[in-house]
N, C-alpha and C positions, 0 to 999 in steps of 0.2 A: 675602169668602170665609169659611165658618165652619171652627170649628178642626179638624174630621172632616176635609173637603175638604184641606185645606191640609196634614196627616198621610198622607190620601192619595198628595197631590201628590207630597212626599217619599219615601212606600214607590216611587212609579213613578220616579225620580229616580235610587233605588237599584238599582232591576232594570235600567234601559236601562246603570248602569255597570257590573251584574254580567254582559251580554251583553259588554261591553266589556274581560273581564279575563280571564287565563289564571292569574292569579299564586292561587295557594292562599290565602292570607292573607286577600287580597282580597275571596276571593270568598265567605270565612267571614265577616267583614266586613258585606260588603254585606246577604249571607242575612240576618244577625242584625238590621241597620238594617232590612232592607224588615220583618222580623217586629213588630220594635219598632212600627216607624210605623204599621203591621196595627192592633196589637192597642190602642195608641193611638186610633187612629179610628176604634175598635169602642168603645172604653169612654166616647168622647165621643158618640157616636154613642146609647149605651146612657142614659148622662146626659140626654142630653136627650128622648128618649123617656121617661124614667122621671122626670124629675125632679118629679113630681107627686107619686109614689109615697113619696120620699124622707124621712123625720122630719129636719126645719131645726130647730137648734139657738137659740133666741133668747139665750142666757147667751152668744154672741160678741160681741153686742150691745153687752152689757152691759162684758163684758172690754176690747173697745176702747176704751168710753164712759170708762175708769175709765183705761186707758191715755194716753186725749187730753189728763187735765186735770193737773198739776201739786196734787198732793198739800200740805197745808198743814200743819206741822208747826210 
């Protein structure tokens, strides 16, 4: 299941418990979770449609590369 779906899942997870609550707190709660998980599996969603478009940074590469090895001193 990719990570949109799965965000999804979640937003719908939180509305069947917002059907479920009378308590105020809750129900601000839940809004805010289902919004979250929304806009979550919009921006993954967006990632991977775009991710062609994106300038990839190769200096991470290189930062890690420099991270793996024990320095000699």
């Amino acid at each position: 299941m990719s990570t949109a779906k799965q965000f999804r899942a979640k937003a719908a997870e939180s509305a069947e418990s917002l059907k479920r609550t009378v308590v105020p707190s809750e129900i601000r709660e839940f809004q805010h979770s289902m919004a979250s998980f929304e806009a979550l599996a919009n921006n993954e969603d967006w990632l991977a449609n775009n991710f062609d478009k994106i300038v990839h940074s190769t200096s991470n590469t290189a930062v890690r590369q420099q991270k793996s090895f024990p320095k000699n001193e």
